[in-house]
MDTraj code that builds the backbone (N, CA, C; nanometers):
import mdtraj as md
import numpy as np

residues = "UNK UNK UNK UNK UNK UNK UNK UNK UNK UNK UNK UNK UNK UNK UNK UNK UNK UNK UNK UNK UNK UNK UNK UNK UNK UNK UNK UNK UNK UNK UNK UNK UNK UNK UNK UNK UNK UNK UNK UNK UNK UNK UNK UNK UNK UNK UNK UNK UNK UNK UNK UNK UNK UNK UNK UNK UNK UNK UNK UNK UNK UNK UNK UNK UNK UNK UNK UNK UNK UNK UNK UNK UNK UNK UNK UNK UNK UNK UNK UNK UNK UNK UNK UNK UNK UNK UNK UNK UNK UNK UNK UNK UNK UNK UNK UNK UNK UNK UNK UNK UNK UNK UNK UNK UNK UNK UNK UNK UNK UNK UNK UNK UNK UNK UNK UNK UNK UNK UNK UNK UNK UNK UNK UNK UNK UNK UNK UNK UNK UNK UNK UNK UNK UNK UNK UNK UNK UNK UNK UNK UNK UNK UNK UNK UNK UNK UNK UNK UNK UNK UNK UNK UNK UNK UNK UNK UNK UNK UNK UNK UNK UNK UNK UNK UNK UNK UNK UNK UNK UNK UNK UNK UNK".split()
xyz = np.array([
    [-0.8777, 0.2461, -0.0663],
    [-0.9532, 0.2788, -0.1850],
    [-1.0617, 0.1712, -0.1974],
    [-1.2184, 0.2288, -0.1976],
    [-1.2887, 0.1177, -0.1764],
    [-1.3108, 0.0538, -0.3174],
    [-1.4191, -0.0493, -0.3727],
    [-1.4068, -0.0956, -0.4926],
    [-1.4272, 0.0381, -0.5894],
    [-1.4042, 0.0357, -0.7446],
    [-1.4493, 0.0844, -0.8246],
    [-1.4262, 0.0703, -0.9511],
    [-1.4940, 0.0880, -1.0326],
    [-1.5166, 0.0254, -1.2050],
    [-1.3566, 0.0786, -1.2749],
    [-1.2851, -0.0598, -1.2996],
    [-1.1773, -0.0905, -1.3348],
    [-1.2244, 0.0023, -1.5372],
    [-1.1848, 0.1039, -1.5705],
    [-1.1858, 0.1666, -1.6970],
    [-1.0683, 0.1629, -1.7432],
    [-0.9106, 0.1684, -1.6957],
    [-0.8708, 0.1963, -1.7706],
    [-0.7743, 0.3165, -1.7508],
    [-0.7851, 0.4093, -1.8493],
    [-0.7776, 0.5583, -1.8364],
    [-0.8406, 0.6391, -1.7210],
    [-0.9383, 0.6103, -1.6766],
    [-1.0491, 0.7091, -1.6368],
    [-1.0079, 0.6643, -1.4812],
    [-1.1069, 0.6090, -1.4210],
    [-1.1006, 0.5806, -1.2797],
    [-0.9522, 0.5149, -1.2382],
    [-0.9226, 0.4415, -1.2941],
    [-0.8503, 0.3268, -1.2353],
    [-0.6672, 0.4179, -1.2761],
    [-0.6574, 0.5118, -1.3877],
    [-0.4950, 0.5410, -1.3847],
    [-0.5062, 0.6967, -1.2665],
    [-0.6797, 0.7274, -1.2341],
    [-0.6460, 0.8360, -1.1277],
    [-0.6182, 0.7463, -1.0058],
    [-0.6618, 0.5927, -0.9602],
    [-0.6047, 0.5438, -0.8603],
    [-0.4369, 0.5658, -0.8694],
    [-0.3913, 0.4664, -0.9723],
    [-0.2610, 0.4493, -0.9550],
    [-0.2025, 0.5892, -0.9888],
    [-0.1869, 0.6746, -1.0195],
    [-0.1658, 0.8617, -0.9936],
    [-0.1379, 0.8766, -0.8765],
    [-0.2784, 0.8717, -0.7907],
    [-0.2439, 0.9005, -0.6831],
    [-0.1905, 0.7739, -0.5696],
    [-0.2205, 0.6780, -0.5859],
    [-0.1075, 0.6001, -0.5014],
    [0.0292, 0.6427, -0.5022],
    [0.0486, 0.6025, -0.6153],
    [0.1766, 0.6558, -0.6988],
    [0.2631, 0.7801, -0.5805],
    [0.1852, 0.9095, -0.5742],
    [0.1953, 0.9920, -0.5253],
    [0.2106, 0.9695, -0.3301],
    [0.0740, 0.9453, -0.3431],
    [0.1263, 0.8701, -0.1753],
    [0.2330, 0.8306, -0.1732],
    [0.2392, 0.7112, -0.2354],
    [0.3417, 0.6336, -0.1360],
    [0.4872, 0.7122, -0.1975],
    [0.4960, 0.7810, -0.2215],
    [0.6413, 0.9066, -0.2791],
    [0.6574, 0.9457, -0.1332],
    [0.5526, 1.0119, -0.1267],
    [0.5075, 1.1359, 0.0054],
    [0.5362, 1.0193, 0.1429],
    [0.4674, 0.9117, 0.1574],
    [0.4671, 0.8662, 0.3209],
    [0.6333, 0.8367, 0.2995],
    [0.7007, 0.8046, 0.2237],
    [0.8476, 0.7164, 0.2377],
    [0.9485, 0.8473, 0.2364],
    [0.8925, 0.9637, 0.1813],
    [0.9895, 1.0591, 0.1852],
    [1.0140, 1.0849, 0.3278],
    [0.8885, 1.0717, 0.3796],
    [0.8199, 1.1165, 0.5760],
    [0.9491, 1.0159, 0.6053],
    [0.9671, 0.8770, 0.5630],
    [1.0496, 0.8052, 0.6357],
    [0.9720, 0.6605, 0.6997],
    [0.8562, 0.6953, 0.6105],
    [0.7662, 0.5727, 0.6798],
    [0.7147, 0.4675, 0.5181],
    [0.6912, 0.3486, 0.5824],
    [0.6283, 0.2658, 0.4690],
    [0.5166, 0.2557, 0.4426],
    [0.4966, 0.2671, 0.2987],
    [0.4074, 0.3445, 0.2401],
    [0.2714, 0.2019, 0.2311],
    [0.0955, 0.2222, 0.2993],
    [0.0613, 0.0776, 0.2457],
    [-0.0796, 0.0763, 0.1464],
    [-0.1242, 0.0495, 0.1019],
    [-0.2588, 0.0354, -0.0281],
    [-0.3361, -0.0107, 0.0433],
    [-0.4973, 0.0140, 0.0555],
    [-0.6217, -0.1156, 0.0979],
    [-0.7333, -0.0658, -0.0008],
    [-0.7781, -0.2278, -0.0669],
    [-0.8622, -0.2305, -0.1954],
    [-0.9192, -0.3344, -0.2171],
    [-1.0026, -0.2930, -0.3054],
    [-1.0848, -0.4810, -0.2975],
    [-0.9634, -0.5408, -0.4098],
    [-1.0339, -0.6630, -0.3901],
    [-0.9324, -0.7749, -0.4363],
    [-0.9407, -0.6706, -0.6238],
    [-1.0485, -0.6974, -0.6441],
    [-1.0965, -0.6747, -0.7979],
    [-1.0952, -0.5789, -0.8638],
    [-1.0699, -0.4829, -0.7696],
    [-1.0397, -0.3037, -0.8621],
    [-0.9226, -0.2960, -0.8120],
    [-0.8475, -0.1722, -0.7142],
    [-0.7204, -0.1262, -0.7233],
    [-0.6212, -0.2059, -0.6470],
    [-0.6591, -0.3503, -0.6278],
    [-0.5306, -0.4310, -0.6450],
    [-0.4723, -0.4652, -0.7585],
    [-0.6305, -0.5381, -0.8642],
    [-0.5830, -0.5889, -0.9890],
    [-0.5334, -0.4610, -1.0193],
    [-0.5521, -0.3736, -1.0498],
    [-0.4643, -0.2520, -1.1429],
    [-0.3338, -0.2294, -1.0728],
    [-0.3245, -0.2170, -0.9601],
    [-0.1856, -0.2257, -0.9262],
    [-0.1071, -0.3697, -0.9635],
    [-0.1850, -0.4782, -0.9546],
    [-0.0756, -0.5930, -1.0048],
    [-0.0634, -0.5904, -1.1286],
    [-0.1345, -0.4919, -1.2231],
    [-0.1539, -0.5115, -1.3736],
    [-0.0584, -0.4697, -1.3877],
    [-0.0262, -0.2627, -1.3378],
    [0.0743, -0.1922, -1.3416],
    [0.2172, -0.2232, -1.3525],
    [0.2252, -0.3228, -1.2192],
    [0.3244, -0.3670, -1.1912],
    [0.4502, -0.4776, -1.3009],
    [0.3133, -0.5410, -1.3182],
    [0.3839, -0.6174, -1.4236],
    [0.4554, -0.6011, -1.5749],
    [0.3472, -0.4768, -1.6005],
    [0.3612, -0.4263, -1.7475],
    [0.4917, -0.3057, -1.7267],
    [0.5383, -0.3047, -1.6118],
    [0.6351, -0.2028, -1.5502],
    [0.7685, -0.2642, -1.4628],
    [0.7988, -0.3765, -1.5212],
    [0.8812, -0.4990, -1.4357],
    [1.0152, -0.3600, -1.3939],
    [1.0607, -0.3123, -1.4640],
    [1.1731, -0.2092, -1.4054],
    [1.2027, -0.1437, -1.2926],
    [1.0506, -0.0374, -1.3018],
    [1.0459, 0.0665, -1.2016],
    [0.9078, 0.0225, -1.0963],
    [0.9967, -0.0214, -1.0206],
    [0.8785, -0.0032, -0.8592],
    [0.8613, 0.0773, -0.7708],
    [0.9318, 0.2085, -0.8014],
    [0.9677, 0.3100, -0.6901],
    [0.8166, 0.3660, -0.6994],
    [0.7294, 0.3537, -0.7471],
    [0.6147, 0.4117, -0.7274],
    [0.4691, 0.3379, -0.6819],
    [0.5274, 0.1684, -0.6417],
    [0.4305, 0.1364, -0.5968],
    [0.4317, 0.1322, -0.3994],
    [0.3045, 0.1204, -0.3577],
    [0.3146, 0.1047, -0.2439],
    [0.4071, -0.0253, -0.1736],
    [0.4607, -0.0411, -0.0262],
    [0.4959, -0.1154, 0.0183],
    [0.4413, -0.2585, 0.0773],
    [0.3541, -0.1989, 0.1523],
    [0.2486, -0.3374, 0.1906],
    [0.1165, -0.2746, 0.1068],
    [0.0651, -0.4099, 0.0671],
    [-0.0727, -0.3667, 0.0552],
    [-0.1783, -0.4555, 0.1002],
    [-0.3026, -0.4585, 0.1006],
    [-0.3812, -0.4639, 0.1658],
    [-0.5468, -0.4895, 0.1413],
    [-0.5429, -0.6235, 0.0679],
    [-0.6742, -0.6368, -0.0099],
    [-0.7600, -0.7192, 0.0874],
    [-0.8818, -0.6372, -0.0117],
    [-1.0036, -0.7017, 0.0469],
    [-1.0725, -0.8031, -0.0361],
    [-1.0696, -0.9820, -0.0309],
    [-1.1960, -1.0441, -0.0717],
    [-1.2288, -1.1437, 0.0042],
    [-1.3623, -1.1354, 0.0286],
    [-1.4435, -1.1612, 0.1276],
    [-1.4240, -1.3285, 0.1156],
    [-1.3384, -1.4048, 0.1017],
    [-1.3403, -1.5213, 0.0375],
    [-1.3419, -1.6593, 0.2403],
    [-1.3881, -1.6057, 0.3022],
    [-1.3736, -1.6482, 0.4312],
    [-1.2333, -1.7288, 0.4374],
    [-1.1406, -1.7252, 0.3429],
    [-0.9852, -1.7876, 0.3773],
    [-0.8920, -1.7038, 0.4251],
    [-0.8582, -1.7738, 0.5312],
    [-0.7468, -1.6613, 0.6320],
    [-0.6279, -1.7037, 0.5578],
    [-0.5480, -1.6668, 0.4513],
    [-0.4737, -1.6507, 0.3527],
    [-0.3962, -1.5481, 0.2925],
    [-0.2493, -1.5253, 0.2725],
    [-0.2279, -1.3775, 0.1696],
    [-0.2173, -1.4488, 0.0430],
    [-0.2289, -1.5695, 0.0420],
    [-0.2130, -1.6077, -0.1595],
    [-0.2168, -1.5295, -0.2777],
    [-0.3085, -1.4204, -0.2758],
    [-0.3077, -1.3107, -0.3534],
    [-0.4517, -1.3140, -0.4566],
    [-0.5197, -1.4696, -0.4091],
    [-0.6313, -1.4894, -0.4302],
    [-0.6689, -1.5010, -0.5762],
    [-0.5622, -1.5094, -0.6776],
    [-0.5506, -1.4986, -0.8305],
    [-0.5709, -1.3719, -0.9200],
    [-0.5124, -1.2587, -0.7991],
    [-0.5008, -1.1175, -0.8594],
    [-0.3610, -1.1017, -0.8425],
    [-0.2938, -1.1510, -0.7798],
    [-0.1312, -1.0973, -0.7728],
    [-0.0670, -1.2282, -0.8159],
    [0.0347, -1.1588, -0.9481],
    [0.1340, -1.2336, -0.9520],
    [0.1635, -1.3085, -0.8610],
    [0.2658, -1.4168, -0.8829],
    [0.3585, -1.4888, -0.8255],
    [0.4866, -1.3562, -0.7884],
    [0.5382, -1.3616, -0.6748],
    [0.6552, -1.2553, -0.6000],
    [0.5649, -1.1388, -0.5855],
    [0.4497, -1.0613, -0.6424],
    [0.4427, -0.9079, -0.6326],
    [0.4047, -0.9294, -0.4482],
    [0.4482, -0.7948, -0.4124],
    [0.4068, -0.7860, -0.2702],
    [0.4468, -0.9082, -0.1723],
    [0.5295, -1.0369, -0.2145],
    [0.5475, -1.1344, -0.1624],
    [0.6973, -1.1247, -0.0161],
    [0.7196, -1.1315, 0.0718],
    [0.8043, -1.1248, 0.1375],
    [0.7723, -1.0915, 0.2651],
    [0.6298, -1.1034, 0.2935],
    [0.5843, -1.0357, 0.3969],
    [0.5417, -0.9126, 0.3765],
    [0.4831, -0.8628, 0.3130],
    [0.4163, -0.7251, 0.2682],
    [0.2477, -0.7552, 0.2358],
    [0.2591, -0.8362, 0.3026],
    [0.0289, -0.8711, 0.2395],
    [-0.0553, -0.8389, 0.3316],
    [-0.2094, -0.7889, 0.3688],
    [-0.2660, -0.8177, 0.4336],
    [-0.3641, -0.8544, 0.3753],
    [-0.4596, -0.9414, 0.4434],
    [-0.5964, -0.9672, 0.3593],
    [-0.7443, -0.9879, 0.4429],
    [-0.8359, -0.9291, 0.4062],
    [-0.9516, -0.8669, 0.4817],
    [-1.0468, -0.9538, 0.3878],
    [-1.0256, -1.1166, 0.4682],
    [-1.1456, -1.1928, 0.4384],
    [-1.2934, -1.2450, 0.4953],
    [-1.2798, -1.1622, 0.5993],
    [-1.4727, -1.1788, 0.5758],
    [-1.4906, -1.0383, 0.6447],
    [-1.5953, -1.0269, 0.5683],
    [-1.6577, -0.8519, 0.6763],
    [-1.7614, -0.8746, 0.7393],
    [-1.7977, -0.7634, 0.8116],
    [-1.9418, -0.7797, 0.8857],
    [-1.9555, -0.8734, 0.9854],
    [-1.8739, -0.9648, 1.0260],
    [-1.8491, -1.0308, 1.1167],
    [-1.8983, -0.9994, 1.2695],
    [-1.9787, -1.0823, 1.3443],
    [-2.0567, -1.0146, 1.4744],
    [-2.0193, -1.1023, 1.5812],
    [-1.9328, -1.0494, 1.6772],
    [-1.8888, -1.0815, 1.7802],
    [-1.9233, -1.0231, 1.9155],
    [-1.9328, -1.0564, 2.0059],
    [-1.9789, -0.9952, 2.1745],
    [-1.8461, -1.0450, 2.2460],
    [-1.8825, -0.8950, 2.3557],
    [-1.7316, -0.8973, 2.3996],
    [-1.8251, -0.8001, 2.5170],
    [-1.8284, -0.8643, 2.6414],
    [-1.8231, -0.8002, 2.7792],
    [-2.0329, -0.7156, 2.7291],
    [-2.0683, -0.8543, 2.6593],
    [-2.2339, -0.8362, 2.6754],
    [-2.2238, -0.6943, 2.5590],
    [-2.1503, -0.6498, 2.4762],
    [-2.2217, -0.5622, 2.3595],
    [-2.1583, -0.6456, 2.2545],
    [-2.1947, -0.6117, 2.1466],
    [-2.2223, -0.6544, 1.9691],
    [-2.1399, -0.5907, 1.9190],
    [-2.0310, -0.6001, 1.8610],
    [-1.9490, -0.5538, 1.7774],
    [-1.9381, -0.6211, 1.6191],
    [-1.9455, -0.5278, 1.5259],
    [-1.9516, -0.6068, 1.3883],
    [-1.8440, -0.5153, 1.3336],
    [-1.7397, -0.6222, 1.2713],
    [-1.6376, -0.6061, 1.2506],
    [-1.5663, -0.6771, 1.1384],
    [-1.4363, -0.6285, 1.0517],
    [-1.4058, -0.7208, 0.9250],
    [-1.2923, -0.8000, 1.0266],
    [-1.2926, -0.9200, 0.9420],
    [-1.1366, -0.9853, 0.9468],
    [-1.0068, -0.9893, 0.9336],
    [-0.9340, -1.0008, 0.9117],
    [-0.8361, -0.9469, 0.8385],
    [-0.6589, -1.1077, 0.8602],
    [-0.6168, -1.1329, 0.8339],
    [-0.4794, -1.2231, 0.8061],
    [-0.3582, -1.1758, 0.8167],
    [-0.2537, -1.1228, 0.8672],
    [-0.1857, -1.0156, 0.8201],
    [-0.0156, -1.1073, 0.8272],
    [0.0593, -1.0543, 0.7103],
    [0.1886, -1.0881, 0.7109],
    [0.2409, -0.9638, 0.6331],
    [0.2396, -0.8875, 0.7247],
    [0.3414, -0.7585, 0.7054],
    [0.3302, -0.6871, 0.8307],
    [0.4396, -0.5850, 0.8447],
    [0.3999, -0.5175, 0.9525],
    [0.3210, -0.4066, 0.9455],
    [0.2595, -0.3820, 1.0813],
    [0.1838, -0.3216, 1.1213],
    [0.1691, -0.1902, 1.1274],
    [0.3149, -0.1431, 1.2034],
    [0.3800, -0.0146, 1.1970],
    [0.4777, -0.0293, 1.2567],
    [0.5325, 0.0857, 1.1874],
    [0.6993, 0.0624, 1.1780],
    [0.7089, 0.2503, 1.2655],
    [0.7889, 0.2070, 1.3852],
    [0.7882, 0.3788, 1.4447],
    [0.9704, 0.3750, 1.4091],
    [0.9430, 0.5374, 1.3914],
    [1.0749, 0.5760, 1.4634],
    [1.1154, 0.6321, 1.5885],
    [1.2302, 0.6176, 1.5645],
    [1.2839, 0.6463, 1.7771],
    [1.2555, 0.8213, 1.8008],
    [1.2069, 0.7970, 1.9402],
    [1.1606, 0.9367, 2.0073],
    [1.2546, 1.0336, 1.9920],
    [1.2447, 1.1554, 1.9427],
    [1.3181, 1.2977, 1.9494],
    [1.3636, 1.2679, 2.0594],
    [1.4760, 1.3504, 2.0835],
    [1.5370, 1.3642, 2.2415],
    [1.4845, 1.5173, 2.2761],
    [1.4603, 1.5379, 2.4150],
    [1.3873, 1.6229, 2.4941],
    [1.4596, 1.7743, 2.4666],
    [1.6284, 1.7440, 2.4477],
    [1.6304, 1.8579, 2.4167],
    [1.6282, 1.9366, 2.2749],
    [1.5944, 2.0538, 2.2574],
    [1.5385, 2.0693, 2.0872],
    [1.6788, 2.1388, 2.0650],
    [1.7567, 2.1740, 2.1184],
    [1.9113, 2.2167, 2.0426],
    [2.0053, 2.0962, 2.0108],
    [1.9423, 1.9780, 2.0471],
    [2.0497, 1.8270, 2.0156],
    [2.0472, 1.8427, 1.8613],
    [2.1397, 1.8045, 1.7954],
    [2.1468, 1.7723, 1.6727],
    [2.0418, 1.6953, 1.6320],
    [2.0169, 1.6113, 1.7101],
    [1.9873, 1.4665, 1.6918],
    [1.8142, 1.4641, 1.6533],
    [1.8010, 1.5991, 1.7287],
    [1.6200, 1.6284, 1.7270],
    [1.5569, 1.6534, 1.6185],
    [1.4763, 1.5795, 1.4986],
    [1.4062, 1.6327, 1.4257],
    [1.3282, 1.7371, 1.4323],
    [1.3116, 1.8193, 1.5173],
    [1.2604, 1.9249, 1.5308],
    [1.3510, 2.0407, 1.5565],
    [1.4721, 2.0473, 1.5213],
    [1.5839, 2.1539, 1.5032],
    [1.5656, 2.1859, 1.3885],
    [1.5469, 2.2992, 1.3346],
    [1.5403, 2.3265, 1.2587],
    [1.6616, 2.3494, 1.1618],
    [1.7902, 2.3123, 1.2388],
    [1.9005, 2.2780, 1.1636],
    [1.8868, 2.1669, 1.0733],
    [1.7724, 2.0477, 1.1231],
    [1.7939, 1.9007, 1.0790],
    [1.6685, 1.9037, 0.9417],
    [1.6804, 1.9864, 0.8632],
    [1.6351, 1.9842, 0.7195],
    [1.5902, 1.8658, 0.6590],
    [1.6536, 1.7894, 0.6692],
    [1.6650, 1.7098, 0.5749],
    [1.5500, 1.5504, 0.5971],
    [1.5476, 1.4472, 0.5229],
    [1.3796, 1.4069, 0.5755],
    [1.5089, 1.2594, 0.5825],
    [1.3658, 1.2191, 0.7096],
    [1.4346, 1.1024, 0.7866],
    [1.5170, 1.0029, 0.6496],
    [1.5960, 0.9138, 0.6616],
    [1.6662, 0.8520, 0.5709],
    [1.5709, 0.6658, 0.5613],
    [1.5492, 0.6476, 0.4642],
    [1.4933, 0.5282, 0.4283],
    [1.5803, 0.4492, 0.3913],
    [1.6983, 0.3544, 0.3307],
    [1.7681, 0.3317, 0.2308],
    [1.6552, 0.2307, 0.1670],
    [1.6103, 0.1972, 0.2039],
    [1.4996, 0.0925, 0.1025],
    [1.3831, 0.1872, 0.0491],
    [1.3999, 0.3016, 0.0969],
    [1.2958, 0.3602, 0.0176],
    [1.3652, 0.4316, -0.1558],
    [1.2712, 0.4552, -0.2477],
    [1.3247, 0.4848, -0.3717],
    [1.3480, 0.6125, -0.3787],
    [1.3961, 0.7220, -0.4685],
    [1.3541, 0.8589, -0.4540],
    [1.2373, 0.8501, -0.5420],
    [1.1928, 1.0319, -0.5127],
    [1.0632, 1.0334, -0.5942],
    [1.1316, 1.0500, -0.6954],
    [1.0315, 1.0568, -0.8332],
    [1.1056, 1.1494, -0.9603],
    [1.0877, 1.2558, -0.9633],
    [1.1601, 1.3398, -1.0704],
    [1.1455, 1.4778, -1.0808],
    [1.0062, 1.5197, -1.0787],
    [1.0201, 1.6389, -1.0465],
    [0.8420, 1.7316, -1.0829],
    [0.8536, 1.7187, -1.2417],
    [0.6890, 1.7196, -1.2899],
    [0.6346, 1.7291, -1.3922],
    [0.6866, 1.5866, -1.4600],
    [0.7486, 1.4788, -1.3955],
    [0.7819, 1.3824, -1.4449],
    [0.6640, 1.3086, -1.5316],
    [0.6284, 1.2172, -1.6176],
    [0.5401, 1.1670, -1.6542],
    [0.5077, 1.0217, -1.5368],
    [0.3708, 0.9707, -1.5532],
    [0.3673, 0.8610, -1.4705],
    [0.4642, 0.7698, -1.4735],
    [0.4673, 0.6928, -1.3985],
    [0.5631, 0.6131, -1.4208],
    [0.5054, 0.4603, -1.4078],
    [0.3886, 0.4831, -1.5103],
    [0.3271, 0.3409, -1.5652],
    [0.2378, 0.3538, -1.6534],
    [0.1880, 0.2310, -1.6441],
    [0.1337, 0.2801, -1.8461],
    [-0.0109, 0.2637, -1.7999],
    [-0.1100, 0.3124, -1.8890],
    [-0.2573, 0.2677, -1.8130],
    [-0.2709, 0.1335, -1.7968],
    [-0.3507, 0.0788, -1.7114],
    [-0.4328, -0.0129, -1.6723],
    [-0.4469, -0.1018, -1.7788],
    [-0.4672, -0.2352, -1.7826],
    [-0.5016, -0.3620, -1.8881],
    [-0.6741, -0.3780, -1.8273],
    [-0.7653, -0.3653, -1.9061],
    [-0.8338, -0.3940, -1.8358],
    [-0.8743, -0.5132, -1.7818],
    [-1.0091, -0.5736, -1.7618],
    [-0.9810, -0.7367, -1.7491],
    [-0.9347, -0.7635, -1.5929],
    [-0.9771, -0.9051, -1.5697],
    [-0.9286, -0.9478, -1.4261],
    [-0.7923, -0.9915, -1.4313],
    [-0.7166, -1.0224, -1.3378],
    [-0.5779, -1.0126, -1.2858],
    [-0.5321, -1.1777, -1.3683],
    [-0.4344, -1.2448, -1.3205],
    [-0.4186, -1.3723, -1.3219],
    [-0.4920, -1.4830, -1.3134],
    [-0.4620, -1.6170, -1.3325],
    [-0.5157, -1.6909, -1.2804],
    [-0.4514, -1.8190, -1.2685],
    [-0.4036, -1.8510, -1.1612],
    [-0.2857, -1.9596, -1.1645],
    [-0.3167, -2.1022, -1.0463],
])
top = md.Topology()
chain = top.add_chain()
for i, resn in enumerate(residues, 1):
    res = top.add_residue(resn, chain, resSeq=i)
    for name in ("N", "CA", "C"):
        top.add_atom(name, md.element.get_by_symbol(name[0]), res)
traj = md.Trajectory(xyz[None], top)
């Protein structure tokens, strides 16, 4: 989600809506769910969220993934994230962009990035035959890969499961 004008209601609770929603959807898949944002729009609202919502985290993403251009190869959180949010190895951070490097005589311009989370997380190959139990592609095997660290979603028509946005910048510690 690239930057955009932190409102409130308006822009910033259709971010967290649909994050929200993502990351339901990638973890149901069986995979971990991750956010990328500038430091100053839909991180701060996700660390805002978060906080004003200390209970329920089943609706935020897993890793996330901010951008400020601050040339420090760092996940500190840059004075938008709490102390613990996203902390455990779940950060990445995309501090300088535009960056111009040569590699085998051409120009490549490219961002930076720091990373302490993983990258991707696979699961193990189907087996070849499609009548194994074992094959996600049997159509016996219904049911969606098993996460235990993942949350369930909530019911349909549930209400969000956070309150709008604070506006204002994040922390400062």
């Amino acid at each position: 989600m690239e930057s955009y004008s932190r409102d409130g209601a308006g822009c910033s609770l259709a971010v967290l809506e649909y994050t929200a929603a993502w990351s339901q959807t990638v973890r149901a898949a069986g995979y971990l769910s991750g956010f990328y944002s500038s430091a100053d729009a839909g991180i701060a609202d996700l660390a805002s969220a978060a906080l004003h919502r200390k209970a329920d985290y089943t609706w935020l993403p897993d890793i996330i993934w901010y951008a400020r251009w601050d040339s420090r190869a760092s996940t500190d959180g840059y004075h938008v994230l709490y102390p613990g949010q996203w902390a455990d190895h779940r950060r990445v951070h995309q501090f300088q962009g535009n960056a111009e490097e040569r590699h085998s005589g051409f120009s490549l311009c490219i961002d930076r990035n720091v990373v302490d989370a993983p990258i991707a997380v696979l699961r193990a190959a189907a087996p070849a035959n499609p009548s194994n139990p074992a094959n996600p592609s049997n159509p016996a095997n219904t049911a969606a890969p098993s996460n235990p660290a993942a949350p369930s979603a909530p019911a349909a028509g549930a209400p969000a499961p956070f309150p709008t946005p604070l506006p204002g910048p994040g922390p400062v510690y």
